[in-house]
C-alpha positions in Angstrom: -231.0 -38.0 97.2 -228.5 -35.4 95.9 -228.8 -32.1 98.1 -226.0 -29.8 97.2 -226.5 -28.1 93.4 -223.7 -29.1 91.4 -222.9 -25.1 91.0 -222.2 -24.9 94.9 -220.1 -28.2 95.0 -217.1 -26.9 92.7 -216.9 -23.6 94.8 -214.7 -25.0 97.6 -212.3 -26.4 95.3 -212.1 -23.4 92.9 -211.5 -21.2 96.0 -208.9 -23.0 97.5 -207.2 -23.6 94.1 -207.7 -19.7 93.9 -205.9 -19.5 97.2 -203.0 -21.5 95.9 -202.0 -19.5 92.7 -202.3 -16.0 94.7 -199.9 -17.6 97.8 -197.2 -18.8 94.5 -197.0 -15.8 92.9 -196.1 -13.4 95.8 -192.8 -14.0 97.0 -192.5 -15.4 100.5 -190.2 -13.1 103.1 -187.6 -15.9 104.1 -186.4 -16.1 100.3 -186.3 -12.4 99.6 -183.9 -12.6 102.9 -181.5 -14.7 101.7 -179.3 -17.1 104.2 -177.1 -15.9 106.3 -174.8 -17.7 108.3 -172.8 -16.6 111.9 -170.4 -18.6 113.3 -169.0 -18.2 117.1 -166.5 -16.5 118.5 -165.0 -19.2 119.7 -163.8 -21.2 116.2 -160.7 -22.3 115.5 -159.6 -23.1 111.7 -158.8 -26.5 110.5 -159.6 -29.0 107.7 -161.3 -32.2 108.3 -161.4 -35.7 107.4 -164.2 -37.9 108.5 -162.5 -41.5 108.4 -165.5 -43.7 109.4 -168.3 -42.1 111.8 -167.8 -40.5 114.2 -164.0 -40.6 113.5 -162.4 -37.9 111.8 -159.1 -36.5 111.7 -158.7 -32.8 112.4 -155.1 -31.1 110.5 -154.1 -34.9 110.0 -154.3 -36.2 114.2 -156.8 -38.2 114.9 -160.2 -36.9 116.7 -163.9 -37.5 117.2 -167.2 -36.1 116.4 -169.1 -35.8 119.6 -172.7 -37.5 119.7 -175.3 -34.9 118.4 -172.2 -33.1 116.6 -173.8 -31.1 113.6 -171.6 -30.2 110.4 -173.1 -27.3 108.0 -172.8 -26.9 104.5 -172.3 -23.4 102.4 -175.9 -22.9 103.0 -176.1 -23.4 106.1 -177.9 -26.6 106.0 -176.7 -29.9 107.9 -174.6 -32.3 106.6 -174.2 -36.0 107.5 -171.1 -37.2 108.5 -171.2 -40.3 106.6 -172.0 -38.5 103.1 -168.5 -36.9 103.6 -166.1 -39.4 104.4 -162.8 -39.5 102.7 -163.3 -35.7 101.6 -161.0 -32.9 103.0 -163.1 -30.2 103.9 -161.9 -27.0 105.0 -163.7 -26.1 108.0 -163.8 -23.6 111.3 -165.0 -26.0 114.4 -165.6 -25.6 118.2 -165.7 -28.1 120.7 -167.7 -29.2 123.3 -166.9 -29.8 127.2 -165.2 -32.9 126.7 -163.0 -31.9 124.0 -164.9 -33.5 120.9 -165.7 -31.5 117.8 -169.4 -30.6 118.3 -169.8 -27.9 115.4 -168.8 -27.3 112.3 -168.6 -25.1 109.3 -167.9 -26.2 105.8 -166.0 -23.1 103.8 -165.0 -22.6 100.4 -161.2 -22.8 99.5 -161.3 -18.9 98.9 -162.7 -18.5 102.4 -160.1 -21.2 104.0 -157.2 -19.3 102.6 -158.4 -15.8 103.3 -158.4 -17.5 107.3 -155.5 -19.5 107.0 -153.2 -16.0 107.0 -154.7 -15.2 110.5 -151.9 -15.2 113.1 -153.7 -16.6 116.3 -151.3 -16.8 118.3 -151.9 -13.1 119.6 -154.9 -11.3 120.8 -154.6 -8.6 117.7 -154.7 -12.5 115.9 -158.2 -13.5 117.3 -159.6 -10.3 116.7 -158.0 -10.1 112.8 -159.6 -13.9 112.5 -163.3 -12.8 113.8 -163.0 -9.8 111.7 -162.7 -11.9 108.7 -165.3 -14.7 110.1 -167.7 -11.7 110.5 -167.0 -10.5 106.9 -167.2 -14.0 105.1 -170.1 -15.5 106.6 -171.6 -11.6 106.0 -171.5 -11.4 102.4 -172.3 -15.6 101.9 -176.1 -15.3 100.5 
């Protein structure tokens, strides 16, 4: 015995398929934001090599990735270790408590270069090298 009228039984599915096309054509907030991407204060510049997981080698010496170490792309999404091996990747990194690279930012050659005139070895040099950090990873979208 069929109770429902076959005029009522569509309605849920037309509304909800409604529902859909008005949610797709208004743009959602996080992409009208675009990404943006901070690093720490407490980076230091260097280009990476991961060898064979969780090897690496860090300006040519040999180092580690610590366990739960994240790497991040241009967008600011997370990179595996093992889909970058062999590649030199110019990177800022920080370190965690026992001295292993823990996090790290991929940059773009123009980036690198505009960091790699820094001169850390100053307090005016930290500063100058934030700065920069601050400006690059400002006006990435």
């Amino acid at each position: 015995m069929n109770r429902c009228p076959r005029t009522l039984a569509g309605l849920p599915l037309a509304l909800c398929l409604a529902l859909t096309g008005l949610s797709l054509s208004f743009p959602t907030a996080a992409l009208s934001q675009g990404i943006k991407r901070e690093a720490p204060k407490d980076v230091v510049l260097g280009q990476m090599v991961v060898t064979l997981p969780p090897v690496i080698t860090m300006d040519g010496k040999p180092d580690r990735l610590s366990p739960g170490s994240r790497i991040r792309d241009l967008n600011n999404m997370l990179v595996l270790s093992g889909g970058i091996v062999g590649k030199v990747l110019p990177v800022v990194y920080r370190r965690d408590a026992a001295g292993l690279v823990h996090e790290a930012w991929i940059l773009t050659p123009d980036e690198y270069s505009k960091l790699g005139g820094a001169n850390t070895g100053d307090p005016q040099g930290y500063k100058r090298f934030n700065d920069l950090l601050a400006i690059i990873f400002g006006l990435r979208p």
